[in-house]
Every structure is written in structure tokens, then in C-alpha cells.
C-alpha positions, -999 to 999 in steps of 0.1 A, spaced: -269 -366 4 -281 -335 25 -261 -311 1 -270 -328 -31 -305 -329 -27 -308 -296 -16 -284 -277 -38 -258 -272 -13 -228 -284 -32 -203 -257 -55 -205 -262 -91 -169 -271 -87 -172 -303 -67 -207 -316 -81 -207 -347 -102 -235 -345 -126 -264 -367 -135 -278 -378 -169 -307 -355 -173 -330 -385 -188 -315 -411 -206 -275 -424 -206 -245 -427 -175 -223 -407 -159 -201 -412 -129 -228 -392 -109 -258 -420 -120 -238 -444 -100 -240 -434 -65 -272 -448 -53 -268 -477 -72 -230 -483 -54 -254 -479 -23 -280 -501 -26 -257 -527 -39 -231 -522 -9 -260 -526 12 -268 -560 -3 -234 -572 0 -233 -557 42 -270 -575 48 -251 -609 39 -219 -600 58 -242 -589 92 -272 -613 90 -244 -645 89 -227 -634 113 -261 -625 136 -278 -658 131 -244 -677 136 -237 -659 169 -277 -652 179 -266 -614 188 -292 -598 200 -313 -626 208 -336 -633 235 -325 -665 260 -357 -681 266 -357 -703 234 -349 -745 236 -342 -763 209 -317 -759 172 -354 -749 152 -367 -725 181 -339 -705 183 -332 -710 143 -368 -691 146 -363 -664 166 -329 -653 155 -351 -643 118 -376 -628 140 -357 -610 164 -337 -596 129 -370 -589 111 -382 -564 141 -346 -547 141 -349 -545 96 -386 -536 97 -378 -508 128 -349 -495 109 -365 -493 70 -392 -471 88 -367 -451 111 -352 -442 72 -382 -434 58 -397 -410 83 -359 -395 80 -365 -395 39 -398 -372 43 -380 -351 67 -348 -344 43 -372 -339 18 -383 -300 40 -349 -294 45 -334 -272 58 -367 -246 65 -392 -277 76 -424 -260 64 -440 -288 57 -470 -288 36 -487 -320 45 -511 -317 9 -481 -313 -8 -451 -331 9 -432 -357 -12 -439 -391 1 -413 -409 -20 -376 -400 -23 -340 -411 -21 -335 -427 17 -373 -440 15 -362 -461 -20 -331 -475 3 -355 -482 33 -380 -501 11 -351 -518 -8 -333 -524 23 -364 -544 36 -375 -561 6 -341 -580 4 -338 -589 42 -368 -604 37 -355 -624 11 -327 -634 28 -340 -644 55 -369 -664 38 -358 -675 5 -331 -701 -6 -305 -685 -27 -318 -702 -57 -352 -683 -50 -333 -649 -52 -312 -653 -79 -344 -661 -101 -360 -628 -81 -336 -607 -86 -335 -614 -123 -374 -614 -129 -378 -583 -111 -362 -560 -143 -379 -583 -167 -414 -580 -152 -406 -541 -148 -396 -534 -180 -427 -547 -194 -447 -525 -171 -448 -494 -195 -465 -465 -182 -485 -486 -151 -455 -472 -129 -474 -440 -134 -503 -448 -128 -496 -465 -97 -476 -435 -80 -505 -417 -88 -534 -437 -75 -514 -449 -43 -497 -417 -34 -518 -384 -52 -501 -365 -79 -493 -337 -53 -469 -359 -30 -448 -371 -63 -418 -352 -77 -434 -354 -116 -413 -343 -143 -440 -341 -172 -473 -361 -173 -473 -398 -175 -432 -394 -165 -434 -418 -129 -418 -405 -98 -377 -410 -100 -379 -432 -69 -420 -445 -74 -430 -475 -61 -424 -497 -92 -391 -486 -98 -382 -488 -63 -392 -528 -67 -368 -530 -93 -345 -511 -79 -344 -539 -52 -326 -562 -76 -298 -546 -73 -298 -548 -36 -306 -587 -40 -278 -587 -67 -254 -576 -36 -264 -594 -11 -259 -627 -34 -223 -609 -42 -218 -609 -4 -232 -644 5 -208 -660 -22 -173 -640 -9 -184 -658 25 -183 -695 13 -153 -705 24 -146 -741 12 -117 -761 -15 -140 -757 -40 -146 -714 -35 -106 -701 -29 -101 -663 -36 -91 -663 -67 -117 -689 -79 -142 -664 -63 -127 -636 -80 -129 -648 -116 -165 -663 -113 -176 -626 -105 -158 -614 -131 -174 -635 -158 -208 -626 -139 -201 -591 -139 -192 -593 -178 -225 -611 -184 -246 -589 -164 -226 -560 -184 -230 -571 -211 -270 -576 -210 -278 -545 -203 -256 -531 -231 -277 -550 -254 -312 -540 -232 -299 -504 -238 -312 -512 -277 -346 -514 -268 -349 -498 -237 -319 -467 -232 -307 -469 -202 -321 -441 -177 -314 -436 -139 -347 -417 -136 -364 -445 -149 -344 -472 -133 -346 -491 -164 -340 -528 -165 -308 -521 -189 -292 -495 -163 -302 -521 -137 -280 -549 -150 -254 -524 -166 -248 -505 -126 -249 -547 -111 -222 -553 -131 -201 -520 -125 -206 -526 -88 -192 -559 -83 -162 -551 -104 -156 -517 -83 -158 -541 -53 -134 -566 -68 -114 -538 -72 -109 -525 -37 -112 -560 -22 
């Protein structure tokens, strides 16, 4: 991410981007990332609040230490999503570090994963799965009907001078609003994840497989038909790329499952 960002890379081995609108291979790396993150907050977050790792041993009772094993794991998300986004501003003044603090870039690449990241542990941990599947399906819609208030937000929370603006009225690639939708995706994963988990008569592997495949086909094939009224665009993080990367990702991880 070091290279990309900061030109480092030879033509040779570069994978492109869509300059505005459309997808290419290159489009889909963060969105493999924030959806493999979803998938691992599932996978680790079981396994933590089954086992209590981590946890403090002065807690009595099931509901006590049902308690403290979210809030021992919301200090270690909440530490970590701002250990990232510290990092973010940083990698933003590589490699030279001058940083000009009326003009340094508050938002960025590793600050979308850390908000992302902490949005959807928060979720988890506080939300039935019922409650994120219908979050993680109004967040697009709500965005996409935003228009240019994403804008106008970056703008009024952050200053024009800490925002990487391509033209005026064009948000920030990884604003704030986009960023919130871009946490759908994460959600999307860690749903993904919770479901390969279930292990029961009713969930085998193959069962499993098939459901996501029809999900992934659906999500697909929404966003194909979103892309008619709203093109898909990675620098937007519109609410047709959204679904159209959700569905990519879980077949990719079918695929090497």
C-alpha cells in the first residue's frame, strides 16, 4: 500500500484503477480488504467471547462476564481503529515526513479501514444479525440518495485544505460519507463470516456454499441494475459498486475456500 500510494510501483507490475467511473481488477483491492476484514471480525470475536481471551478474572456470574468480554473487545477495536488512523496520516508524508499541519490530509486509505473496522465491531458486538443485515443494506440506499451532501460534509468537518479534492463539489475518495457506506461492505463480510461458522444439520458445506452463491448472484446482480442510474465508481464508492465488489468478494472467497 506504501508503494501504491506513493508511486513506488514500475509501470510493469501496477494494476490500474478506473479513473472515475467503471471496474477494473485494480478497483477491487480495498474492497477484497474491507470485506476480508468483515469475514476475520466474525472468525476472531467468536472465538474471543467463547474462550474470554484476554479477559480480566474478577467477573462472577454468565451476564457479567457476557459484559466484559464486549468491553474488554471494544477497548482492544477502539485502541487499534485509532493505532491505524494515526498510521493513515503518517503514510499520507511518506516517505520525506514534512508535514504541513494546514495542509495535511486527514482522510485516506488505512483511516477508511480503521473507521470501517470500528463501525462493524460495533455492530457485532451490539446488534442481532437481523439488525445488520437491514444496516448493511440501508447504508447504500441512504447514501446514494445523499447527492452532493458528502461534499459538503468533508468540507465543513475537515477544511477543504486537509481533503484530496479532485474538482469542486467532487467529495474526498475516502470522505466521511463514503467511508459509512463503505462500511457495508465490511458488515456484508462479517455476516459472510458469521454464517460459514454455523455449524449445525441444517448449515452443511455445501448447503452453505450454494446459499452464498445465490446471495452473491443477487447482490451482483443489483448493482448491475443500480449501475443504470447511478455508474458504478470506486471514487465515489457508489451504492451499485458497493453491492457489485459484495458479490465479487464472497464468490472469490468461495473460491479459495
Amino acid at each position: 500500500m506504501i508503494l501504491v500510494n506513493t508511486g513506488y510501483v514500475l509501470e510493469t507490475v501496477s494494476i490500474p484503477d478506473s479513473q472515475y467511473y467503471g471496474l477494473t481488477v485494480g478497483d477491487l483491492a480495498m474492497p477484497f480488504f474491507l470485506f476480508i476484514i468483515g469475514v476475520t471480525i466474525a472468525y476472531s470475536f467468536s472465538n474471543r467471547l467463547k474462550t474470554g481471551r484476554g479477559l480480566r478474572s474478577e467477573s462472577h456470574g454468565k451476564e457479567d462476564l457476557g459484559k466484559e468480554y464486549k468491553h474488554t473487545l471494544l477497548v482492544h477495536t477502539t485502541l487499534r481503529s485509532i493505532v491505524l488512523f494515526i498510521l493513515g496520516i503518517l503514510l499520507d508524508s511518506f516517505p520525506y515526513y514534512n508535514i504541513n499541519l494546514g495542509t495535511l490530509r486527514i482522510t485516506g486509505p488505512l483511516q477508511r479501514i480503521a473507521i470501517c473496522y470500528l463501525i462493524a465491531s460495533l455492530a457485532y458486538l451490539y446488534l442481532k444479525p437481523r439488525y445488520r443485515i437491514v444496516l448493511a443494506l440501508v447504508i447504500p440506499i441512504l447514501y446514494s440518495l445523499s447527492g452532493n451532501l458528502a461534499y459538503r460534509i468533508d468540507v465543513l468537518v475537515f477544511g477543504i485544505n486537509h481533503l484530496l479534492i479532485y474538482s469542486v463539489g467532487t467529495p474526498d475518495p475516502e470522505g466521511l460519507l463514503s467511508t459509512l457506506a463503505a462500511s457495508s461492505l465490511v458488515l456484508i463480510g462479517c455476516l459472510v463470516g458469521e454464517y460459514l461458522l454455523q455449524n449445525d444439520v441444517l448449515h452443511n458445506t455445501l448447503d452453505k456454499i450454494v446459499k452464498l452463491i445465490l446471495v452473491a448472484s443477487l447482490l451482483i446482480s443489483v448493482g448491475a441494475v443500480w449501475n443504470i442510474w447511478q455508474p458504478t465508481s470506486k471514487v465515489l464508492w457508489t451504492s451499485s459498486f458497493n453491492f457489485l465488489v459484495a458479490g465479487i468478494s464472497i464468490l472469490v472467497l468461495l473460491f479459495f475456500k
